[in-house]
C-alpha positions in Angstrom: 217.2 8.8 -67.0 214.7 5.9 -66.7 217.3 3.3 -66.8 219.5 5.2 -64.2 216.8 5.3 -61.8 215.9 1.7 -62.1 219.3 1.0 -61.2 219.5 3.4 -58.3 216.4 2.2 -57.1 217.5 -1.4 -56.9 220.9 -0.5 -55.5 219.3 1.4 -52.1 216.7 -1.4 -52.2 219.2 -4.0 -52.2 221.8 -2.0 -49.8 218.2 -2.1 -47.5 217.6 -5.9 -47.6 221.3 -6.5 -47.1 221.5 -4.4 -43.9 218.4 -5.8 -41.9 219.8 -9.6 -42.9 223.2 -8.9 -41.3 221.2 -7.9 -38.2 220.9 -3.7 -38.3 218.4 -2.2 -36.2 218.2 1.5 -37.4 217.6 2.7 -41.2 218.0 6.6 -40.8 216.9 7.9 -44.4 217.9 11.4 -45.0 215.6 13.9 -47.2 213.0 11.2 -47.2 210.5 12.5 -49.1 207.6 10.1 -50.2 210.2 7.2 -49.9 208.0 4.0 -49.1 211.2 1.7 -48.1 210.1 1.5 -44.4 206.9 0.2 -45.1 208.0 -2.0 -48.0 210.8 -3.7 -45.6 209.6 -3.7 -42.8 210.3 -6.1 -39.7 210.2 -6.6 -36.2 213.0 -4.9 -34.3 213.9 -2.5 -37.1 213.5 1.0 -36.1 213.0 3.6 -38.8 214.2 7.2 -38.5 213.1 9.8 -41.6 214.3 13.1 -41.5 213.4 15.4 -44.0 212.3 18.9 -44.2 209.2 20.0 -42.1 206.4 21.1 -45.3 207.7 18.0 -47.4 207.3 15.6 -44.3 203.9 16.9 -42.9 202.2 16.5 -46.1 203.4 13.0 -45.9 202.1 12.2 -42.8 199.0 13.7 -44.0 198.4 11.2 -47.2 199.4 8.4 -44.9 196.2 9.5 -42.6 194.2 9.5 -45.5 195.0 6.1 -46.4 194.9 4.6 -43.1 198.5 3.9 -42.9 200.3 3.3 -39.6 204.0 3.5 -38.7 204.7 2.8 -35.1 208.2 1.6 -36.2 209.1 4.9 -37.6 210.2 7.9 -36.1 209.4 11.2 -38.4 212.2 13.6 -37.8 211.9 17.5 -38.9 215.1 19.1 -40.2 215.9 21.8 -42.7 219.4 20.4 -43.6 220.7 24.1 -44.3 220.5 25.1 -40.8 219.1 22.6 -38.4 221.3 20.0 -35.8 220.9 16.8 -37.2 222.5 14.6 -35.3 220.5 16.1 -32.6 217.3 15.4 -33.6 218.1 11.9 -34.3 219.4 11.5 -30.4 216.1 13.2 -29.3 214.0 10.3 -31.5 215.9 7.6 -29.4 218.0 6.8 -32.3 221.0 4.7 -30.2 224.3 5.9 -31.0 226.2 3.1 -29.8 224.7 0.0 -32.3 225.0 -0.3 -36.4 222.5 2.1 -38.3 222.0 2.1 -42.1 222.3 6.0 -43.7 220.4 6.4 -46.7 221.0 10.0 -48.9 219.4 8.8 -52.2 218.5 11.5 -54.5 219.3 14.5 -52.8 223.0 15.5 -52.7 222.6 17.0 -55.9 220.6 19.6 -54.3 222.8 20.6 -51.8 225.5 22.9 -51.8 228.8 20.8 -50.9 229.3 22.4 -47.3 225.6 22.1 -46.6 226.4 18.3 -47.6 229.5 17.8 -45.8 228.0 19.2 -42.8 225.2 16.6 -43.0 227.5 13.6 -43.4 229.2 14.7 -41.1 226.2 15.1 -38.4 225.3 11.4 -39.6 228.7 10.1 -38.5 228.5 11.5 -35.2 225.5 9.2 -34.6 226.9 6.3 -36.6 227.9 3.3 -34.6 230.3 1.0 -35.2 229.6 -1.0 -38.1 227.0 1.2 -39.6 226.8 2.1 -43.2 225.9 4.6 -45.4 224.7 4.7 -48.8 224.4 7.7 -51.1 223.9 8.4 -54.6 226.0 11.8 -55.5 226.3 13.6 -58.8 229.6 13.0 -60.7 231.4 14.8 -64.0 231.8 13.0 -66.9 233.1 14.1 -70.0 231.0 11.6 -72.3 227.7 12.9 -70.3 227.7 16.5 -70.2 224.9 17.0 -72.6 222.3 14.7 -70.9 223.4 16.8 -67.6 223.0 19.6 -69.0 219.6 19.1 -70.0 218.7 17.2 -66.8 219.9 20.5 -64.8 218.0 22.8 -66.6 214.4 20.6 -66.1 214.9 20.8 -62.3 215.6 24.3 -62.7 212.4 25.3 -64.2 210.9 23.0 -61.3 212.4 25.5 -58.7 215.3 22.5 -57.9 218.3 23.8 -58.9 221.5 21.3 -58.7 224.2 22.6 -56.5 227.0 19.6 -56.3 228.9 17.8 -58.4 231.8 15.6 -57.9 234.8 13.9 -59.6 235.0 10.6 -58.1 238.4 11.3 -56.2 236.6 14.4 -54.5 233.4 12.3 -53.7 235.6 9.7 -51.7 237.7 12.4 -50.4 234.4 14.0 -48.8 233.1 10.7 -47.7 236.4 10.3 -46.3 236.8 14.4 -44.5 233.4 13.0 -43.0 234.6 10.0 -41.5 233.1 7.3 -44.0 235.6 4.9 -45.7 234.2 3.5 -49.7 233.4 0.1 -49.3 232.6 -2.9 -51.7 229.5 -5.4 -51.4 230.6 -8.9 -50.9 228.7 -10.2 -53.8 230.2 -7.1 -56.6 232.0 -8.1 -59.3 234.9 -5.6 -59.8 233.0 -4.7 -63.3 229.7 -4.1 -61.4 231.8 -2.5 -58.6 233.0 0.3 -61.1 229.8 0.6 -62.4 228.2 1.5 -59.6 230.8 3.9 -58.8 230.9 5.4 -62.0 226.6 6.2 -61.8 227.9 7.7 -58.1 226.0 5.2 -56.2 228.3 4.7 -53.3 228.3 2.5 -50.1 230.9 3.4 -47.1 231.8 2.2 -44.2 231.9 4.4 -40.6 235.7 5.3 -40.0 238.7 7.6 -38.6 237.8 11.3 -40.1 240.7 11.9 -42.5 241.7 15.6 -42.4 243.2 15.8 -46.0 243.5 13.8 -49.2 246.1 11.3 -48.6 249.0 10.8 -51.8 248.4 6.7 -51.0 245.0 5.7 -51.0 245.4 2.3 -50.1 246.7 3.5 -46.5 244.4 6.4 -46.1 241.7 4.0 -45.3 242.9 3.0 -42.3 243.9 6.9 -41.0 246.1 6.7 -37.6 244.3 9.0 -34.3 245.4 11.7 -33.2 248.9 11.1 -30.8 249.1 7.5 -32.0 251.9 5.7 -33.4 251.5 4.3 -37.2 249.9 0.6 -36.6 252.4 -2.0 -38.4 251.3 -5.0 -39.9 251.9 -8.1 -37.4 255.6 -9.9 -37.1 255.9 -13.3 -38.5 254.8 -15.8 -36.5 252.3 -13.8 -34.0 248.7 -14.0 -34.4 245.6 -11.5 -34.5 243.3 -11.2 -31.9 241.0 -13.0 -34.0 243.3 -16.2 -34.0 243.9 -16.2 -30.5 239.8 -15.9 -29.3 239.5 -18.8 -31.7 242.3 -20.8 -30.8 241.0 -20.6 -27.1 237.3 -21.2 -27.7 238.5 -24.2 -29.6 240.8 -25.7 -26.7 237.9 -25.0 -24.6 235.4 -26.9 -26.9 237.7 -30.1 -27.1 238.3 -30.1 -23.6 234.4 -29.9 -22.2 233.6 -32.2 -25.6 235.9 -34.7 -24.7 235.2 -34.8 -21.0 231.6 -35.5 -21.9 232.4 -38.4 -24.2 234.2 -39.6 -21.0 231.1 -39.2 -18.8 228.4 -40.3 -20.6 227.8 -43.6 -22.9 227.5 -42.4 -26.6 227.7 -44.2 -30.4 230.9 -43.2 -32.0 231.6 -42.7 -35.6 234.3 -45.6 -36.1 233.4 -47.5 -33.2 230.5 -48.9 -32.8 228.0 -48.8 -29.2 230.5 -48.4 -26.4 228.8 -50.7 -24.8 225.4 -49.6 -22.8 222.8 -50.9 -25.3 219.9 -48.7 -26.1 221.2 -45.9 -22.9 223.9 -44.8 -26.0 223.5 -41.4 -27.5 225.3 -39.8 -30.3 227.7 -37.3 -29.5 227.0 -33.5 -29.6 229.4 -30.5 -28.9 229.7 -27.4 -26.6 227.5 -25.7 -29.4 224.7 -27.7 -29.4 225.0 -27.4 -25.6 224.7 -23.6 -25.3 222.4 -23.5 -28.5 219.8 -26.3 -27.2 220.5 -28.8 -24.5 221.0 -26.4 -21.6 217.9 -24.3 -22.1 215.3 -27.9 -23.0 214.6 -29.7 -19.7 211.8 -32.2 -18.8 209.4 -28.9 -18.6 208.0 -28.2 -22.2 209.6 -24.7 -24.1 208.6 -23.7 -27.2 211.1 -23.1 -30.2 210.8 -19.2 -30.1 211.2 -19.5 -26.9 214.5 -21.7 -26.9 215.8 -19.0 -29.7 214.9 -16.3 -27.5 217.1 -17.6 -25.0 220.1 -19.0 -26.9 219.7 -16.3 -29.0 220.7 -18.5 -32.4 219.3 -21.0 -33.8 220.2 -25.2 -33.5 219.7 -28.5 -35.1 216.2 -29.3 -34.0 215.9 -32.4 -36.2 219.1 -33.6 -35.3 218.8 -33.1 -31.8 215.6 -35.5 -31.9 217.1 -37.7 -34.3 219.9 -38.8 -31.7 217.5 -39.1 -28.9 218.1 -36.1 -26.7 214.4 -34.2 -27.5 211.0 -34.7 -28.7 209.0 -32.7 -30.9 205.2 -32.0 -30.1 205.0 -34.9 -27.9 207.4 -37.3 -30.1 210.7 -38.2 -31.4 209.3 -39.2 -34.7 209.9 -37.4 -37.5 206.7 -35.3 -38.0 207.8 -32.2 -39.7 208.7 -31.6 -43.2 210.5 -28.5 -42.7 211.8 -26.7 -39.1 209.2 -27.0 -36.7 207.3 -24.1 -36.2 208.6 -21.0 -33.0 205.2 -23.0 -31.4 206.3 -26.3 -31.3 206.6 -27.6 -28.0 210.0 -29.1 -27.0 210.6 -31.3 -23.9 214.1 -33.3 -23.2 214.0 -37.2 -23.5 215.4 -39.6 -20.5 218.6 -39.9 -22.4 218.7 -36.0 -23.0 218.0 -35.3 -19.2 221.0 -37.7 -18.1 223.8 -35.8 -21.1 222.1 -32.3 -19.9 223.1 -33.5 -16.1 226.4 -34.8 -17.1 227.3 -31.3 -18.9 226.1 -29.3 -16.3 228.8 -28.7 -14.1 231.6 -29.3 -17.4 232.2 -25.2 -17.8 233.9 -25.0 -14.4 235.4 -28.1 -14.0 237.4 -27.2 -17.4 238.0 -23.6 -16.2 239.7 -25.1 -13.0 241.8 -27.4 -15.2 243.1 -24.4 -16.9 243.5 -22.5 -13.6 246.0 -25.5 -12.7 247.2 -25.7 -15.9 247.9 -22.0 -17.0 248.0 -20.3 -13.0 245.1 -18.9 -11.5 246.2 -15.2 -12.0 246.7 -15.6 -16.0 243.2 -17.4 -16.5 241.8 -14.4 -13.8 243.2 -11.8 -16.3 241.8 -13.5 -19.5 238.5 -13.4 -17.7 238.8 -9.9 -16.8 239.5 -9.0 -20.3 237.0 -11.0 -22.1 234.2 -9.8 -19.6 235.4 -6.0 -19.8 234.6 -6.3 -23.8 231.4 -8.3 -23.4 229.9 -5.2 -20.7 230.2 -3.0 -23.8 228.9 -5.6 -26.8 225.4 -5.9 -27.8 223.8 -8.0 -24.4 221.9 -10.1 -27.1 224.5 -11.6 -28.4 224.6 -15.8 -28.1 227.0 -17.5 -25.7 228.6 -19.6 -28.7 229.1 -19.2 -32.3 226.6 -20.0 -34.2 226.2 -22.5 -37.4 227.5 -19.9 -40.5 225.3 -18.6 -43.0 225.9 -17.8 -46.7 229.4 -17.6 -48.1 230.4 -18.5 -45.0 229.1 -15.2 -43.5 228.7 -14.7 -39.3 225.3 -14.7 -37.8 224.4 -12.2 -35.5 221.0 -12.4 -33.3 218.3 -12.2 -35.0 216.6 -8.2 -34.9 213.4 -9.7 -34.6 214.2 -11.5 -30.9 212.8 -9.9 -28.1 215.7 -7.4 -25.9 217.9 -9.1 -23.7 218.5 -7.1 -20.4 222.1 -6.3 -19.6 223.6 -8.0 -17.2 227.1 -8.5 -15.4 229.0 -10.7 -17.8 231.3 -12.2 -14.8 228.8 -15.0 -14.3 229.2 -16.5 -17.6 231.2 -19.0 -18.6 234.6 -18.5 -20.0 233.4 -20.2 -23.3 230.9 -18.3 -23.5 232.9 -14.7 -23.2 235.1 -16.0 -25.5 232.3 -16.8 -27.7 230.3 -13.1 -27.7 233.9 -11.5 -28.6 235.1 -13.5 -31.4 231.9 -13.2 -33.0 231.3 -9.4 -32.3 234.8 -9.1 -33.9 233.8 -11.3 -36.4 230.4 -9.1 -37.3 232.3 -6.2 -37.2 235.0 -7.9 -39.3 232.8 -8.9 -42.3 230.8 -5.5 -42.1 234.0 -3.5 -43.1 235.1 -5.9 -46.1 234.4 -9.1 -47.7 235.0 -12.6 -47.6 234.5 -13.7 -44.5 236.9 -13.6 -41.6 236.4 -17.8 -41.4 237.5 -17.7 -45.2 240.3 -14.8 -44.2 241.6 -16.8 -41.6 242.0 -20.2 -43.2 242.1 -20.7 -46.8 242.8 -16.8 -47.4 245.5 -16.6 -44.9 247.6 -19.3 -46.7 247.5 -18.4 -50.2 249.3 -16.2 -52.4 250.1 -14.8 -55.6 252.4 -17.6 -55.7 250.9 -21.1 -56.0 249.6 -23.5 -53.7 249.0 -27.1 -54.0 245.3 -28.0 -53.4 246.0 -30.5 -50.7 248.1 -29.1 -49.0 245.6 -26.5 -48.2 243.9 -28.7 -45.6 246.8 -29.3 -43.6 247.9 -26.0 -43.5 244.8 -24.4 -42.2 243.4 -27.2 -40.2 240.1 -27.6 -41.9 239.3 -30.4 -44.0 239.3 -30.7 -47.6 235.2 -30.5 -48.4 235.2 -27.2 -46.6 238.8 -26.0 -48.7 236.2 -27.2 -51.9 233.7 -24.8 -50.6 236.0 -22.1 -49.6 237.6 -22.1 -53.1 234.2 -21.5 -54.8 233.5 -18.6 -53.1 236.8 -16.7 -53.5 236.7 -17.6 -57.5 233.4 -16.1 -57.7 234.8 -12.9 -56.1 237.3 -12.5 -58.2 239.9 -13.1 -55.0 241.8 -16.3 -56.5 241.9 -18.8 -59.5 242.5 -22.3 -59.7 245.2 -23.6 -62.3 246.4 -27.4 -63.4 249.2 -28.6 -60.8 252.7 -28.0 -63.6 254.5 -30.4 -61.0 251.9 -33.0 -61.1 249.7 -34.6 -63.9 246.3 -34.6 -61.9 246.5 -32.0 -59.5 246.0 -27.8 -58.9 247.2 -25.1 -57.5 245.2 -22.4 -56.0 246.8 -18.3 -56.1 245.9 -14.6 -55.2 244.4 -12.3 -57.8 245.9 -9.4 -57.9 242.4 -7.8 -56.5 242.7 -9.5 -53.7 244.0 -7.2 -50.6 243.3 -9.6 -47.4 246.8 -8.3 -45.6 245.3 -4.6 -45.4 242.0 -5.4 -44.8 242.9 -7.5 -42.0 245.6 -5.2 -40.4 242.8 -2.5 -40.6 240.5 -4.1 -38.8 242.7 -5.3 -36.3 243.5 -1.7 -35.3 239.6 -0.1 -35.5 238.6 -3.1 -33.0 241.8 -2.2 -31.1 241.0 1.8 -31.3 237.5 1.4 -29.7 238.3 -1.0 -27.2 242.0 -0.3 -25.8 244.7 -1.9 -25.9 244.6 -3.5 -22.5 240.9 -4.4 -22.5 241.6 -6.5 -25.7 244.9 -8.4 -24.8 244.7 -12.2 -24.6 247.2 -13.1 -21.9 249.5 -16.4 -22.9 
């Protein structure tokens, strides 16, 4: 019992610590008890709901007094799960419906009857935004086990706490599943640690389509169809996902507005030397660095928690004032050993004033190229699209992607950033709606399953179980060979492909699929949850 809940305890901790790094706001913990997670992890911007049942939870409140214990970041929630409206009382404690929350039921299925349980997961998932998660430990039969159980059940007996569930591990997912939550995998599980976890009944799940009964094919039941839908098929040869499309725009977009500034304003280049304007030369930064830094850092001095509070993501700072465009507490020498601290004072150089004047105008001189280009009534529609999607994301989100993090993972805003006020979406630049929806997708994307939907939509995409040449990878996805190296490493640590001498060639490999690998369903379901919430026609790119 000691070593099972050690490992329980370390798999809600680290389900915890997971969540508010991907950028989850809301921990609702179910049955709380004397649970200390909300104090142990706290941080700014996480709200913290515990529900439990009124005597348990007011004697809680009544040792934290004693100790001199605040929580203004947590909300405590009564509720007798036997009888009482959950989902209710978590609207009433401001809990927002419409954002990822984290569910935590550790501990206490057990106890319940299975309709008092269902009912509960069930109230969770009517609160549960999209993306949000739920992890539960649940109580499950095993033949090699039933003495230990036996002897556990009759201790919490003569404690009052009778058990009143257990589950095969079909009929747990098929609850999970009734209830509208989907079993998931953790990006960094080995398939061994996967079924270990599953076999101790500590599950994590996804929030999904309610399935009414136990499908015959598992591997399609995760994806359930709605009510008066057609089946979703997987995409026709040669079209691409929504996914593709937002990036193959946002790209366009950047080269164009990048290379109009390299026309506009003298710059060093890579193979070529000064162009010719002495020491007036800059290096050459993107769109990115433009949305992430340059636009918001004028001759006026900004801190940098207040430049991240505006672009909402973080930049280069060091390489900004390495190529001349910004100075650092007063200088463009190199006076920090790590990133400055959020109260260093920023201020734009000369050379940085004249590139943020020349880029100023860029995002609508290249959106009127394209109205010329593509017809004013198609670029109108994509707008109307995009900005249609973006009134309904999170208003925090930044206005370009921003620099990946581990395993190649999205970054959303960070929770900690102060609230960003809604506003009407049709002012912003086309980049920067494309920008908001890829990466919403993108979040959303990498929240359901694992790798990441950069790694799914380049190196992933290509392979298969049969083999690939190394280099040819690069071509075939458009990203260079260091970041195929990269790419490689992390889907041989998860178990999703191997690398094998070339047969054909004497120095060379191959790359190929493992057979755990499932990126064509993962993808497809995806694709059809995004296009579920959002409609059809508010999602279409128009050609």
């Amino acid at each position: 019992m000691h070593d099972y809940l050690a490992a329980r305890t370390s798999f809600f901790d680290r389900t915890v610590v997971g969540a508010i790094d991907r950028g989850v706001r809301q921990v609702v913990v179910g049955a709380a008890g004397y649970d200390g997670r909300a104090f142990r992890y706290a941080k700014p911007g996480v709200r913290w709901f515990e529900v439990d049942h009124p005597a348990t939870q007011q004697d809680k409140l009544e040792r934290l007094e004693r100790l001199g214990i605040a929580a203004p970041h947590v909300r405590f929630i009564e509720a007798d799960f036997t009888r009482d409206p959950v989902a209710d009382r978590l609207r009433a404690a401001r809990l927002e419906a419409g954002v990822p929350s984290l569910f935590l039921l550790e501990g206490v299925a057990v106890y319940l009857e299975p309709a008092v349980l269902e009912a509960v997961l069930e109230q969770f998932r009517q609160v549960a935004g999209p993306g949000s998660r739920l992890a539960i430990s649940v109580s499950l039969s095993r033949a090699h086990d039933d003495g230990a159980r036996a002897g556990f059940q009759a201790s919490v007996a003569a404690l009052g706490e009778p058990t009143r569930s257990v589950f095969d591990a079909d009929q747990a997912e098929a609850l999970l599943a009734r209830t509208g939550w989907r079993i998931m995998a953790g990006r960094e599980e080995t398939t061994a640690k996967r079924e270990r976890l599953r076999s101790a009944g500590l599950l994590t799940a996804s929030a999904a389509p309610r399935t009414p009964a136990r499908s015959q094919h598992p591997a399609r039941s995760q994806h359930p169809t709605p009510p008066g839908s057609a089946t979703p098929q997987p995409s026709q040869q040669g079209t691409f996902s929504l996914s593709a499309l937002l990036s193959q725009a946002l790209v366009a977009f950047t080269i164009e507005f990048d290379n109009e500034a390299e026309h506009r304003l003298p710059h060093h280049t890579t193979n070529y030397g000064p162009s010719g304007h002495g020491d007036q030369t800059s290096c050459l930064v993107s769109l990115v660095m433009w949305e992430n830094c340059m636009r918001y850092v004028t001759d006026e001095p900004i801190t940098v928690g207040e430049l991240e509070a505006l672009a909402r993501t973080g930049t280069n700072l060091d390489g900004m004032r390495r190529w001349g465009y910004i100075t650092i507490d007063g200088t463009a020498r190199k006076i920090h050993r790590s990133r400055p601290s959020p109260g260093a004072v920023l201020r734009a150089t000369a050379r940085g004033l004249r590139a943020r004047q020349v880029r100023l105008p860029l995002p609508g001189l290249i959106e009127q190229r394209w109205q010329d280009r593509f017809g004013a009534g198609q670029v109108a529609r994509l707008r109307d699209s995009l900005s249609t999607m973006v009134s309904r994301l999170d208003p925090g989100l930044p206005d370009c992607l921003p620099i990946l993090g581990h395993a190649l993972l999205s970054r959303g805003p960070d929770p900690a950033l102060p609230p960003r006020e809604r506003r009407d979406p049709g002012g912003l630049p086309l980049s920067a709606l494309l920008a908001r929806v890829l990466l919403s997708f993108a979040l959303e994307y990498e929240r359901e399953t694992a790798p990441s939907l950069a790694i799914g939509a380049n190196v992933l995409r290509v392979l298969g179980a049969d083999a690939t040449r190394l280099r040819d990878i690069p071509p075939l996805t458009g990203t260079s060979k260091e970041a195929v190296a990269w790419t490689m490493g992390i889907l041989i640590r998860g178990n999703l492909a191997v690398e094998e001498p070339d047969p054909a060639a004497s120095r060379g490999k191959v790359a190929r699929l493992t057979p755990h690998s499932t990126r064509e369903a993962r993808a497809e379901g995806t694709c059809w949850l995004v296009s579920i919430r959002y409609g059809v026609t508010s999602i279409r790119l128009y050609p």
